[in-house]
Wavefront OBJ file of the C-alpha trace (Angstrom):
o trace
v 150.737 1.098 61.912
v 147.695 3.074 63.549
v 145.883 2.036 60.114
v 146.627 -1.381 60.217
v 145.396 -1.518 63.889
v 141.965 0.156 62.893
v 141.628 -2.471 60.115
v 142.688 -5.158 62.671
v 139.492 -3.732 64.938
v 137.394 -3.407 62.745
v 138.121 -6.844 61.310
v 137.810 -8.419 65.081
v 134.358 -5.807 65.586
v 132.500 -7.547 63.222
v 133.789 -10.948 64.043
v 132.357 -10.298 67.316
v 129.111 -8.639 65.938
v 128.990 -12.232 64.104
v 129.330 -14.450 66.634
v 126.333 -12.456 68.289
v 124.605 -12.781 65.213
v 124.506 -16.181 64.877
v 123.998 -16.865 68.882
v 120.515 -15.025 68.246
v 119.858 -16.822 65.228
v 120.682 -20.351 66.799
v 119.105 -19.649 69.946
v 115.458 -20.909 68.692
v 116.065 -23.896 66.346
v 115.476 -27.258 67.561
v 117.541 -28.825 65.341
v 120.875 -26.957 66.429
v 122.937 -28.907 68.907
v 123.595 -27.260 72.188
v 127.572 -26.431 71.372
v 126.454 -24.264 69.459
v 124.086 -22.290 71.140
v 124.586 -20.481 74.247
v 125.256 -22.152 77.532
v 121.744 -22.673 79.434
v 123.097 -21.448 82.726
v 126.836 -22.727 83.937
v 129.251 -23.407 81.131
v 130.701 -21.606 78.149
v 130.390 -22.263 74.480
v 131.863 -20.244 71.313
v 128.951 -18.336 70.751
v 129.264 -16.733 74.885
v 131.758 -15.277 73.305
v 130.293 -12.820 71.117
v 129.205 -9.989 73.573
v 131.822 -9.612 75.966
v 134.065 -9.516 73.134
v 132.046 -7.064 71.457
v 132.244 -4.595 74.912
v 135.964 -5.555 74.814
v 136.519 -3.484 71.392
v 134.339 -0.552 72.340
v 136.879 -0.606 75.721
v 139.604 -0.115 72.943
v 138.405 2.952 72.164
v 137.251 4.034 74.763
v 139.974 6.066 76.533
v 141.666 7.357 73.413
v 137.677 9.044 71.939
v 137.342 9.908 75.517
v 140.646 11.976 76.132
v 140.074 13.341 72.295
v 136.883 14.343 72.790
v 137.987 16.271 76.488
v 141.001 18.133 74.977
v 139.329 19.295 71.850
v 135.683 20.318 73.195
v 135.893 20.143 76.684
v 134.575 18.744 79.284
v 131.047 19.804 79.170
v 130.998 18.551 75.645
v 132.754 15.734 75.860
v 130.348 14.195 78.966
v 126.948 15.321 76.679
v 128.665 13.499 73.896
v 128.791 10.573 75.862
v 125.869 10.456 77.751
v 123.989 10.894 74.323
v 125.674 8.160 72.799
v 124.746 5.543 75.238
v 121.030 6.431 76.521
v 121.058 6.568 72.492
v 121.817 2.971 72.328
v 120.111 2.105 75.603
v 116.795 3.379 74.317
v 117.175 1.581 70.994
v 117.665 -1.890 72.750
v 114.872 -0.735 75.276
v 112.801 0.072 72.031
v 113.426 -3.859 70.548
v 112.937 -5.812 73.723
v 109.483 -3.915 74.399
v 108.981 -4.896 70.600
v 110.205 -8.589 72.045
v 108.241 -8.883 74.460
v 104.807 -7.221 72.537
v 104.628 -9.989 70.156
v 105.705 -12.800 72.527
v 109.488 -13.560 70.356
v 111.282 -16.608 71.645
v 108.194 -16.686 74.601
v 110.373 -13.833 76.590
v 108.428 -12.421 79.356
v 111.599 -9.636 80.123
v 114.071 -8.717 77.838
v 117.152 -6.969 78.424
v 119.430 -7.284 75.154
v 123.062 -6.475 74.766
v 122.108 -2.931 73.606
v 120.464 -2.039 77.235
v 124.176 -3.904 78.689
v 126.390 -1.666 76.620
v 124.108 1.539 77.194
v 124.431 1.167 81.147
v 128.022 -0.203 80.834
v 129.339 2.576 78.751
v 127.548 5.195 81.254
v 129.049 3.346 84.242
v 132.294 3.809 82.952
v 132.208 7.247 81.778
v 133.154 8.579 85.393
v 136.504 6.292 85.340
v 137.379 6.870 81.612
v 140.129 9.349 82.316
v 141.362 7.743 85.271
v 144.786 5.971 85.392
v 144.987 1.899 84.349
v 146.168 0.771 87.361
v 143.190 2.474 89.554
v 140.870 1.004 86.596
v 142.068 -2.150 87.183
v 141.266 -1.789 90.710
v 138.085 -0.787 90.361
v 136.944 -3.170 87.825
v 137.976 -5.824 90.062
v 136.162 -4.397 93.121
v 133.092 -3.958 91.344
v 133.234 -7.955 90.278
v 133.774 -8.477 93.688
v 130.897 -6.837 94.951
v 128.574 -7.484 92.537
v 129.168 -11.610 93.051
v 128.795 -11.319 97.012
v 125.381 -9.281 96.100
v 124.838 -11.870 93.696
v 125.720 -14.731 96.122
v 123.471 -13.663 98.819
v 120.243 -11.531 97.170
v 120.461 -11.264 92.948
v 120.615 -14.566 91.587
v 116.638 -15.469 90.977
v 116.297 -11.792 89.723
v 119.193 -11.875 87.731
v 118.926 -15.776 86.011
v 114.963 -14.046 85.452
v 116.317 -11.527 82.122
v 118.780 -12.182 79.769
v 122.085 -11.255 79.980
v 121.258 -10.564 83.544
v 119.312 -7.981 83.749
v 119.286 -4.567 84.963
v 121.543 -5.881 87.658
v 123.994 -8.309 85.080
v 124.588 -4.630 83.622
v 127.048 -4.027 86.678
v 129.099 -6.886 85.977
v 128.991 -5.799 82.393
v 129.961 -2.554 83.438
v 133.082 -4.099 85.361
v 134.108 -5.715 81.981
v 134.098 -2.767 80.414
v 136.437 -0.991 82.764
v 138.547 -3.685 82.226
v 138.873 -3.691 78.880
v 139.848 0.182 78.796
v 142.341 -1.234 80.800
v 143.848 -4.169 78.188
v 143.505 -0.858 76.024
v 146.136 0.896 77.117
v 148.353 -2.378 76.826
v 146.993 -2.360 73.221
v 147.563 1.253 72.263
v 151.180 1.288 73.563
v 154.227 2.109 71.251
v 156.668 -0.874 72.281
v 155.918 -4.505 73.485
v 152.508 -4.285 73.109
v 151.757 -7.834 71.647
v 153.624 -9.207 74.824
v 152.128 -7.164 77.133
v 148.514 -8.365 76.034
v 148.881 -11.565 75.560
v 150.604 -11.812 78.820
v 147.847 -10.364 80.468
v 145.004 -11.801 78.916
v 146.504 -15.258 79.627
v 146.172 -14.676 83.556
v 142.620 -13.204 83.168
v 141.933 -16.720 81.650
v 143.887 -18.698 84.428
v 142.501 -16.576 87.213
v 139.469 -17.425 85.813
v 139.743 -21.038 85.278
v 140.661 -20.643 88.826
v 138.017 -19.487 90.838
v 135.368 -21.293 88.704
v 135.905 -23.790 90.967
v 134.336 -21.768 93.597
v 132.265 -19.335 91.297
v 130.729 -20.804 88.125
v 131.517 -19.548 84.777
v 128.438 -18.483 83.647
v 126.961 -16.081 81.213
v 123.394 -16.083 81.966
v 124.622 -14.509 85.406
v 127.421 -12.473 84.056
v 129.415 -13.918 86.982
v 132.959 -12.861 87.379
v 134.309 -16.026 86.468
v 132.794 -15.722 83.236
v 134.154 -11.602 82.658
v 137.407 -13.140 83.287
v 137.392 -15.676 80.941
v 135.696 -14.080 78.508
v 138.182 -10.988 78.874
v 141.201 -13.093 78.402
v 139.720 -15.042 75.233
v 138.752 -11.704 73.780
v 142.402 -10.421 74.105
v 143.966 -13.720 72.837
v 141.521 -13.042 69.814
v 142.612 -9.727 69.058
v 146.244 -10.944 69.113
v 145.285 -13.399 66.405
v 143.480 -10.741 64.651
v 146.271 -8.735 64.906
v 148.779 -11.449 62.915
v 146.289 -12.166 60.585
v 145.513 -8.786 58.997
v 148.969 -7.139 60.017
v 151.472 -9.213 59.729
v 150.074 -12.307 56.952
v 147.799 -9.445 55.584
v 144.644 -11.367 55.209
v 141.398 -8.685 53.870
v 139.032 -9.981 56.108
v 136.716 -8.036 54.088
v 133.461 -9.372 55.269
v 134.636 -8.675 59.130
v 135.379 -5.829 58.431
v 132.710 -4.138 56.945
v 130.578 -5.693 59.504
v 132.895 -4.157 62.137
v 132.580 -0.207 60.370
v 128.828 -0.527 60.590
v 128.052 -2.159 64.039
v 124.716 -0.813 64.962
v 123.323 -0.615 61.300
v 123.428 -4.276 60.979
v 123.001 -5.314 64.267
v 119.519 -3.345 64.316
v 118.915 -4.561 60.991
v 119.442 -8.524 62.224
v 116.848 -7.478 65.206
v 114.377 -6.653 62.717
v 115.041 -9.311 60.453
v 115.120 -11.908 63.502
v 111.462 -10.043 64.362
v 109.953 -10.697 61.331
v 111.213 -14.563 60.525
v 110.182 -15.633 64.532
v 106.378 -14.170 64.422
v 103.969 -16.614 65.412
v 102.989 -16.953 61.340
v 106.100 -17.182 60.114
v 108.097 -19.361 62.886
v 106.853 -22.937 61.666
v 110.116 -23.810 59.743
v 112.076 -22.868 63.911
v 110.640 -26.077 64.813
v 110.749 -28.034 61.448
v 113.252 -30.847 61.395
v 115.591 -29.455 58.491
v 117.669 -31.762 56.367
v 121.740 -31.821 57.349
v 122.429 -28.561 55.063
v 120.050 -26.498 56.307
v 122.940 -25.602 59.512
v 124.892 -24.098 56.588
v 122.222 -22.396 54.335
v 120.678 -20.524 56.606
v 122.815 -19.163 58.621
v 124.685 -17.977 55.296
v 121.150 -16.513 53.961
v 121.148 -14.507 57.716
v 124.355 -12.854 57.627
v 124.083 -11.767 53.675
v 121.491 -9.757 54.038
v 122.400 -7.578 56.471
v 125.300 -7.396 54.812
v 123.945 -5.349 51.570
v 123.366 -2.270 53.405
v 126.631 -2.748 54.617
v 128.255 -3.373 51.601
v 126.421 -0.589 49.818
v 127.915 1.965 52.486
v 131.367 0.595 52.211
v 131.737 1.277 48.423
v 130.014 4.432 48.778
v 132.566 5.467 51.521
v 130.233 7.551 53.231
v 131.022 9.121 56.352
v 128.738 11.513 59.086
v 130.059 13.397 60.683
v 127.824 13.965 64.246
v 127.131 17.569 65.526
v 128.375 19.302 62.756
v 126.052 19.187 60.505
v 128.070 18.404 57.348
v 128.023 15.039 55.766
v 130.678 13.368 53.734
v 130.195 11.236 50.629
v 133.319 10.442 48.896
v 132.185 7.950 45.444
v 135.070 7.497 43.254
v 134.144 10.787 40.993
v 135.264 13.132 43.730
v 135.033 14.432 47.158
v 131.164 15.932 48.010
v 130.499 17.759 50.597
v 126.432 17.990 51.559
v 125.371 20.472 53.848
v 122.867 19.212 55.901
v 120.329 22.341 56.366
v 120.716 23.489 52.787
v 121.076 20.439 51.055
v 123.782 22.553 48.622
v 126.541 19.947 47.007
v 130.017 21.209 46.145
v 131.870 18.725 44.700
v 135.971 18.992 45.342
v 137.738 16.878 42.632
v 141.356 17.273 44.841
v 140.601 19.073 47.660
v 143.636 20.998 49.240
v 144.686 20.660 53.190
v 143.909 24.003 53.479
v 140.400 24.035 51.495
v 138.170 25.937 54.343
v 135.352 22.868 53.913
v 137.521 20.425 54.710
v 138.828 22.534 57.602
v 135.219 22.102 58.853
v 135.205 18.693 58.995
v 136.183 16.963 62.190
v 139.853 15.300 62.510
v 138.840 11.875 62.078
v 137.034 12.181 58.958
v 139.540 14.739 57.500
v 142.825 12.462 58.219
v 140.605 9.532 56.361
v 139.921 12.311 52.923
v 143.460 13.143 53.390
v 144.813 9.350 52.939
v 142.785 8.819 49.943
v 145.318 8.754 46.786
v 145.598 11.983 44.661
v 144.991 14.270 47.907
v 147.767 16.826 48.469
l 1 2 3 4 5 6 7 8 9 10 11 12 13 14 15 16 17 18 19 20 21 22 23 24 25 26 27 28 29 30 31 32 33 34 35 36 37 38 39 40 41 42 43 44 45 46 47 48 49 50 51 52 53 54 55 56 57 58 59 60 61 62 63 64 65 66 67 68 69 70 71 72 73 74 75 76 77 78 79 80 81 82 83 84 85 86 87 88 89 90 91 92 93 94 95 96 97 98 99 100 101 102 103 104 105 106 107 108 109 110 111 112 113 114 115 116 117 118 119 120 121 122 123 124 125 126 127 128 129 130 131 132 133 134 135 136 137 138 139 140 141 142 143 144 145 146 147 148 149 150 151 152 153 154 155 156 157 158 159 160 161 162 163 164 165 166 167 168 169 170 171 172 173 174 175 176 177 178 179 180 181 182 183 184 185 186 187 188 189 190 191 192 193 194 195 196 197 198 199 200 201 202 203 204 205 206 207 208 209 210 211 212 213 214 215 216 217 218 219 220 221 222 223 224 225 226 227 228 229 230 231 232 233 234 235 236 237 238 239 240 241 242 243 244 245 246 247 248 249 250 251 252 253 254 255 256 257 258 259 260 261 262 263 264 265 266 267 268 269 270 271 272 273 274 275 276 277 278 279 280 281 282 283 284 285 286 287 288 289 290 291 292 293 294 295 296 297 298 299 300 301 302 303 304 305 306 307 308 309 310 311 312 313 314 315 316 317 318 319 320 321 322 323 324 325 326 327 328 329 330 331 332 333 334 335 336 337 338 339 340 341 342 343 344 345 346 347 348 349 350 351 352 353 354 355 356 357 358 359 360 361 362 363 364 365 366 367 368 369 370 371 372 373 374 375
C-alpha cells in the first residue's frame, strides 16, 4: 500500500509539474485562447491549477520527512536540512527571474516565480511542521485571514505588480501550504482515508465558492478564495489519482517520471522557455500558427525535458544528500560510488547486512531492498 501511494504521488507530482508547464508555455502565444491560459486577474482556469497543486504534494510530505528527519538526526539537523533545502530552491528561482528580467522575457519588469513561493512557503511552515492538525488548521486559516484584510486595505497594487503575488502573495502561499500538511495527515491515515479527504476537500471547495462572493477567486492575488478552491480541487485530484493507479492500475508512466524528477525538469523547461522567448528567436510567439500547431508544440515542449528524465529513470539512480555516497543501480548490479574517491564496488546481490548498504540512508536502502533477487 505505502508503494502504491508513492506511485500515486508521484504520478499526481508530475501531473501538476505539467499543468505548470504548459501554463508557462501558453502564457505568451497569441494564438492560444484565454481558457487556456491563466486567468488575467479574477477567475480560475485549468491551468491555475498547476501550482497550488504542486505545493499541495510537497504538504504530503511534509510532516512525515519532517518527523523522520527530527527522530533520526535531531533537531539541529533536521532544521539545517530544511532551511537548506528551501533558500536552495529560493535562490534558484531568484537566480531565473533575475535571468527574466535581464533579457526582458515575456516584457516582466519583476519576477517572482513559483520557485521563490515554495522557498518562502516551505520556510514559513517549517516552525508549524511538527505541530498538531487541528492547531495547523487553525493557523492556516488565520494567516488567510490576515493576509486578505492586509490585502484589502494596503497590498493589492503591490501584490497584482509581481507574479504570483509577490514577496507578499508568498504568505498566502505559505497558508496553503500549512494546509495541505494538514489534508496530509487525512491522506497518510491507516483507515477511512479516501472518505476523510474527499470529505474535506469538498468543503474547502464550497467554502470557497462561498465567500467568492465577497472575496474574488483569484490567482494573480493568491486570495483566500482562490487557496480554498484550489486546495479542495487538488485533493479531489489526488483521490482520482489515487483510483486510477491503485485501484484500475493505470502506469501513468509519463506522470510519473515527471513527478520523481521535479526540479530537474522544471529548471530544464525555464531554460528551454529562456532560450525559445529571446528577442531573436520569439517571432514564431506572435505568428498566427495553423490549427495543429496547439497540439505540436506543446507535445515538442514536454518531450524534451522529458529525456533527461527518462534517461534517469532507467538508470535508477539515486543521491543520496549529506552522505556522500551515491547510488546507481543499472540492471548489471548494485554500484556503489563514493563520492571523494570516486572507487566503484559493484554488489551483484547485496545482503541486508552488507556494511555499504548499512551506510546508505533508509529511504534509498528500503528502495535496493525491494528490487527482485535482494535477500
Amino acid at each position: 500500500m505505502a508503494g502504491q501511494r508513492s506511485r500515486t504521488i508521484d504520478a499526481f507530482r508530475g501531473f501538476a509539474l505539467i499543468c505548470m508547464v504548459i501554463g508557462n508555455f501558453l502564457l505568451g502565444l497569441v494564438w492560444v485562447p484565454a481558457w487556456l491560459k491563466h486567468a488575467p486577474d479574477i477567475g480560475f482556469t485549468f491551468v491555475d491549477l498547476g501550482a497550488p497543486a504542486f505545493m499541495f504534494v510537497i504538504g504530503l510530505n511534509y510532516v512525515s520527512s519532517a518527523r523522520r528527519r527530527f527522530e533520526e538526526d535531531g533537531s539541529v539537523a533536521a532544521i539545517q536540512h530544511f532551511l537548506v533545502r528551501y533558500l536552495a530552491i529560493l535562490g534558484l528561482g531568484s537566480l531565473f527571474g533575475a535571468g527574466q528580467v535581464l533579457l526582458q522575457i515575456n516584457g516582466v519588469s519583476i519576477n517572482w516565480g513559483v520557485l521563490q513561493a515554495i522557498g518562502v512557503a516551505g520556510l514559513v511552515t517549517l516552525p508549524v511542521v511538527r505541530w498538531r492538525p487541528w492547531p495547523r488548521l487553525l493557523t492556516g486559516l488565520a494567516v488567510l485571514v490576515a493576509y486578505q484584510f492586509m490585502l484589502d486595505r494596503f497590498w493589492l497594487g503591490n501584490v497584482l505588480a509581481s507574479p504570483h503575488g509577490g514577496m507578499l502573495g508568498s504568505i498566502s502561499w505559505a497558508a496553503l501550504l500549512i494546509l495541505s500538511t494538514v489534508f496530509a495527515d487525512l491522506y497518510h491515515r491507516q483507515k477511512h482515508w479516501f472518505s476523510s479527504l474527499l470529505i474535506a476537500s469538498t468543503v474547502s471547495i464550497l467554502i470557497g465558492l462561498i465567500l467568492s462572493t465577497w472575496f474574488p477567486i483569484s490567482k494573480n492575488r493568491v486570495s483566500p478564495t482562490y487557496v480554498l478552491f484550489a486546495l479542495g480541487l487538488s485533493g479531489w485530484f489526488l483521490c482520482l489519482f489515487h483510483i486510477l493507479v491503485d485501484r484500475l492500475h493505470w502506469n501513468l508512466n509519463l506522470l510519473v517520471m515527471w513527478g520523481r524528477n521535479p526540479l530537474l525538469l522544471y529548471i530544464l523547461h525555464l531554460m528551454l522557455q529562456g532560450l525559445l522567448t529571446l528577442p531573436f528567436h520569439s517571432t514564431w510567439v506572435r505568428m498566427r500558427l495553423p490549427g495543429w500547431s496547439p497540439f505540436r508544440y506543446p507535445c515538442c515542449w514536454l518531450h524534451c525535458p522529458s529525456l533527461p528524465g527518462s534517461w534517469i529513470e532507467e538508470s535508477c539512480i539515486s543521491v543520496c544528500e549529506f552522505t556522500g555516497l551515491y547510488c546507481l543501480r543499472p540492471p548489471a548490479g548494485l554500484y556503489l560510488l563514493q563520492r571523494k574517491s570516486h572507487r566503484r564496488l559493484k554488489i551483484t546481490q547485496p545482503g541486508r547486512s552488507h556494511p555499504f548498504l548499512q551506510s546508505v540512508p533508509s529511504a534509498c536502502r528500503k528502495r535496493i531492498l525491494a528490487e527482485p533477487g535482494h535477500d
